[in-house]
N, C-alpha and C positions, 0 to 999 in steps of 0.2 A: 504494500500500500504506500503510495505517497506520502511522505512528510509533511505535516501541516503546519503553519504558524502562529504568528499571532494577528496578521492580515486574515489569513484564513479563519482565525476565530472571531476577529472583529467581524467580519462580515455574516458569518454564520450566527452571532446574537442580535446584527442590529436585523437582517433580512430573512437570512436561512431558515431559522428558526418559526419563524411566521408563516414564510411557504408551507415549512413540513406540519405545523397545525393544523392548515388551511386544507391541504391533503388530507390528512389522515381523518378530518373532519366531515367533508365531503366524499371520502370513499375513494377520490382519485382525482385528478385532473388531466383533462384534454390535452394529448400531446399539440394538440393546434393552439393553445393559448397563447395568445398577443403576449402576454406578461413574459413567458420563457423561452420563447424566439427570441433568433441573433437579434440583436438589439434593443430588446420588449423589458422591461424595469426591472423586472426580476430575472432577467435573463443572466446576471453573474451568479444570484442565489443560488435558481437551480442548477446552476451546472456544478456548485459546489455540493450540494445536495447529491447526486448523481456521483460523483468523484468519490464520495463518502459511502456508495451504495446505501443511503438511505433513502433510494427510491429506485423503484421498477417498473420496469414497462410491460403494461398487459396488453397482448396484440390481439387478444379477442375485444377489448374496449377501444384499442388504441389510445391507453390514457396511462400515466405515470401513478402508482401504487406507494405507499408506504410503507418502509419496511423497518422492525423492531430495533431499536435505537441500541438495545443491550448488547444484540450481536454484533456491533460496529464499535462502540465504545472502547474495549478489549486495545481494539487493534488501530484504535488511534493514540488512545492514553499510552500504553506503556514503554512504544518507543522512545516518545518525550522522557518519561522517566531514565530509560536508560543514556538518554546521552544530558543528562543535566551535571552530572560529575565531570563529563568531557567539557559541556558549554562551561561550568566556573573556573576549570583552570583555563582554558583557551581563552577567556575575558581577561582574566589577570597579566595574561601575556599580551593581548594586546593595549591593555592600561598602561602598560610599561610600554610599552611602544609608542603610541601617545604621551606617554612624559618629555619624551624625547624631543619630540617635533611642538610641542606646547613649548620647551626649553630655546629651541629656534626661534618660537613666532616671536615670542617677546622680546629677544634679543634682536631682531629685525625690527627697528622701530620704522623705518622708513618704506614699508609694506604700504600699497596703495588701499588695503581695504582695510588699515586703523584710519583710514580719513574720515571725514563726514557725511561721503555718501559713498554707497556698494550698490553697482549695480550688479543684479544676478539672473542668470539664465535660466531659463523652461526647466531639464530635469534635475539643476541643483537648486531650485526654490524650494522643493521641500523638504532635505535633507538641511537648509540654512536654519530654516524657518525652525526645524526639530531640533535643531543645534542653540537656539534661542530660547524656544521654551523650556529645553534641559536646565539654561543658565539661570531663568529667570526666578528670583528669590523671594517679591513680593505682589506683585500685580501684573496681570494680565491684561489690555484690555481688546479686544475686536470686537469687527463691523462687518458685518457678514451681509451682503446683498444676496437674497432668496432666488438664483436662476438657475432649479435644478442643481443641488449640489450632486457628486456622486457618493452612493450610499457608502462604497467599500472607504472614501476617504474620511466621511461622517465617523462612521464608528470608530478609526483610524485615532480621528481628532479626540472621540469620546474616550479612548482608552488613555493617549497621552497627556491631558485637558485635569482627569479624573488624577491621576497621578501627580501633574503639580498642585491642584488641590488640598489630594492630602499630605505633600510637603509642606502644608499651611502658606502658599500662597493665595492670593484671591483671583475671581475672574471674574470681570460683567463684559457681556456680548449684547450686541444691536444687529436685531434681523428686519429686517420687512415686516410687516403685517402679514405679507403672503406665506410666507413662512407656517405661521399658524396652520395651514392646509396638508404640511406634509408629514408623514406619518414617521419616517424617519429624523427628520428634524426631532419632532414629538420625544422618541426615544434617547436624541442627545442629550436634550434638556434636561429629562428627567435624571438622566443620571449623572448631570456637572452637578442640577440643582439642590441634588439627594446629599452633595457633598459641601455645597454652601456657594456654590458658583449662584451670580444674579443673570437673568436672561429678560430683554424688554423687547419690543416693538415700536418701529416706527412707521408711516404711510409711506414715507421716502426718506433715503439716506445717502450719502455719497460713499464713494466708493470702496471698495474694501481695506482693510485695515486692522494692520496687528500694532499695538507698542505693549515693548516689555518693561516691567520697571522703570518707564517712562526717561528712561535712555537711548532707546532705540526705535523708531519707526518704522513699520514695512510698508508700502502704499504700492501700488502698481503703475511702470511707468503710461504716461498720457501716450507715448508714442507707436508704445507695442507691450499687449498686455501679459506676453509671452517674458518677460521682464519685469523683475521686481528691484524696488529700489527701497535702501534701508539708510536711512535717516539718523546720524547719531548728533548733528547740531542742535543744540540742548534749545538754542531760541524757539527753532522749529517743531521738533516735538513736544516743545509748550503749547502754539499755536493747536499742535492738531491733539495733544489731549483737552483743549478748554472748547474746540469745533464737539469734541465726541462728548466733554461735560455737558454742554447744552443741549444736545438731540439729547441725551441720557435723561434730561429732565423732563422732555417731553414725552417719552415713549412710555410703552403701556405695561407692564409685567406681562410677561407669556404666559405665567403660569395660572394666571387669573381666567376667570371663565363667565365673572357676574355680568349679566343680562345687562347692567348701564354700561359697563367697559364695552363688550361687543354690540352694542349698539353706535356706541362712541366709534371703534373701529370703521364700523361699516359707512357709516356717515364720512369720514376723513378719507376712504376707498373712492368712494363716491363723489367727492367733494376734487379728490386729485386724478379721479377721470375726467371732470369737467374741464378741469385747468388744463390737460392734456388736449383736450378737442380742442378748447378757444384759443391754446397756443399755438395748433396746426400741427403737431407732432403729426409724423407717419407709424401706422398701428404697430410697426416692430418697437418701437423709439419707445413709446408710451408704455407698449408692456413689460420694457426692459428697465423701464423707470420705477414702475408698481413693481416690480418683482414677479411676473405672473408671465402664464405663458400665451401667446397670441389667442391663443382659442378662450383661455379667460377671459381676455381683454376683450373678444369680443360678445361674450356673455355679457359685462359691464354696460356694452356697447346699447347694447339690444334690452339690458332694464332700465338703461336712459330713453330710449326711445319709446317702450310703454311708459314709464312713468309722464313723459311730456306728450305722448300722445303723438308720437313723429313714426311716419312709414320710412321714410327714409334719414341717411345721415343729413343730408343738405336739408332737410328739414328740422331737424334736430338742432342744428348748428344757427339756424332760423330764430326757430324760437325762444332756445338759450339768446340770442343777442339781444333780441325785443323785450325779455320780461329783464336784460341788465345782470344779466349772471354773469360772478367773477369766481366761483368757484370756489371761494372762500365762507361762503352763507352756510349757516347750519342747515340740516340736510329736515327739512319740513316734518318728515315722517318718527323724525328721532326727539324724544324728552333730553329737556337743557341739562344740563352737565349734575351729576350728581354727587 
């Protein structure tokens, strides 16, 4: 059997796991499912599911089966076991090797990346980015814009996230509103939050963004977003921790659910669809602003449109001008702030 890691179990508690309930719940599922086709949302689950032989294929259904998790467990768990005496001394040997090249860097003081600004490349942005949050001693903070994250890096984040936590650092994150909708999102939360991480909401948020310790900035460059740029000009990352102070004050707890908060949401949703239309975004633009994906955006679209009574957009856009809508008006059908 394959080796497995901790990728493979991140992904198997935040996805896998849910598949194979959903399975064994149902009796089977249709090898045709949109979800487990190349490319369908749970198509990394199942395939790890399948790898696992916790699922079979019955050719008289043609549908994927579940199969008893006890006769798999055996013969995933105890390899791990056997090589955890090799992984700690092979750690200690590369510790020391790492001493080594630590002993360099600092003695290189004239390294272009002790400056104030690193730029970093597509596949070492997450390896810098995991090299950051190792270091970080007291705070965390990110801004996570909601455009489909992928689930295997979510849980990825959940396992690392959860770890400086209980080194007794802190963390507060800012998603989208949209965010709220996704179910893996849903499972990060829960478990930074189980360990005392804060999670809020905004209608809109600028761009992504880590700082650690508030020494460090990651922000993505404007030019190519395949490129990340890490900020240690202490002026600067003032600026952009006191930009994330003030969304922080605005935004809504994730974790809350009362009936005035989600009314409150949906009004501010509604309210930065409008601004969206009167400002003439093109519909990719707008739903990459909300956080949501086109075919939301045009659900939005279309309860603007019954609510004013508009067959079409150009009528829509009509009579938003005539009744003097700036998209800033509280939302008619919503009770005032509570």
């Amino acid at each position: 059997m394959d080796a497995y890691g901790p990728e493979d179990r991140a992904l198997f508690e935040a996805a896998a796991t849910e598949l194979y309930e959903e399975i064994v719940a149902k009796g089977g599922l249709s090898t045709q499912d949109p979800r487990i086709t190349e490319g369908g949302t749970l198509h990394e689950a199942f395939e790890l599911l399948r790898r696992l032989n916790l699922v079979n294929r019955d050719p008289a259904t043609d549908s994927w089966l579940g199969v008893d998790p006890a006769t798999v467990q055996s013969r995933v768990v105890a390899p791990l076991g056997q090589q955890g005496a090799e992984l700690l001394v092979e750690s200690s040997s590369w510790a020391k090797a790492f001493g080594v090249l630590d002993h360099s860097w600092r003695r290189a003081s004239h390294s272009p990346s002790r400056g104030p600004i690193t730029y970093v490349h597509e596949d070492g942005i997450d390896p810098f980015l995991a090299g950051l949050v190792a270091d970080c001693e007291e705070e965390m903070l990110t801004a996570q814009p909601q455009t489909g994250r992928d689930p295997r890096k979510l849980a990825l984040a959940a396992l690392r996230d959860t770890n400086l936590l209980e080194r007794g650092a802190t963390i507060r994150t800012l998603y989208q509103h949209s965010a709220r909708r996704s179910s893996v999102t849903h499972k990060y939360v829960a478990a930074v939050t189980e360990r005392g991480a804060q999670v809020r909401t905004l209608d809109e948020f600028f761009n992504r963004m880590i700082v650690i310790d508030r020494r460090v900035a990651v922000i993505p460059s404007p030019e190519d977003l395949k490129v990340a740029v890490a900020v240690r000009e202490p002026s600067v990352v003032a600026y952009l921790v006191d930009v994330f102070e003030r969304s922080w004050e605005r935004a809504r707890p994730f974790t809350s659910s009362e009936t005035s908060l989600m009314k409150d949401i949906a009004a501010e949703q509604r309210a930065m669809t409008l601004r969206m239309l009167i400002e003439g975004h093109s519909d990719p633009v707008s739903a990459k602003r909300l956080g949501v994906s086109p075919r939301t955006y045009a659900g939005y679209i279309a309860d603007l449109k019954a609510e004013f009574e508009a067959e079409t957009r150009f009528q829509l856009g009509y009579v938003i001008g005539q009744q003097g809508i700036s998209g800033s008006e509280p939302n008619p059908g919503v009770e005032g702030d509570s």
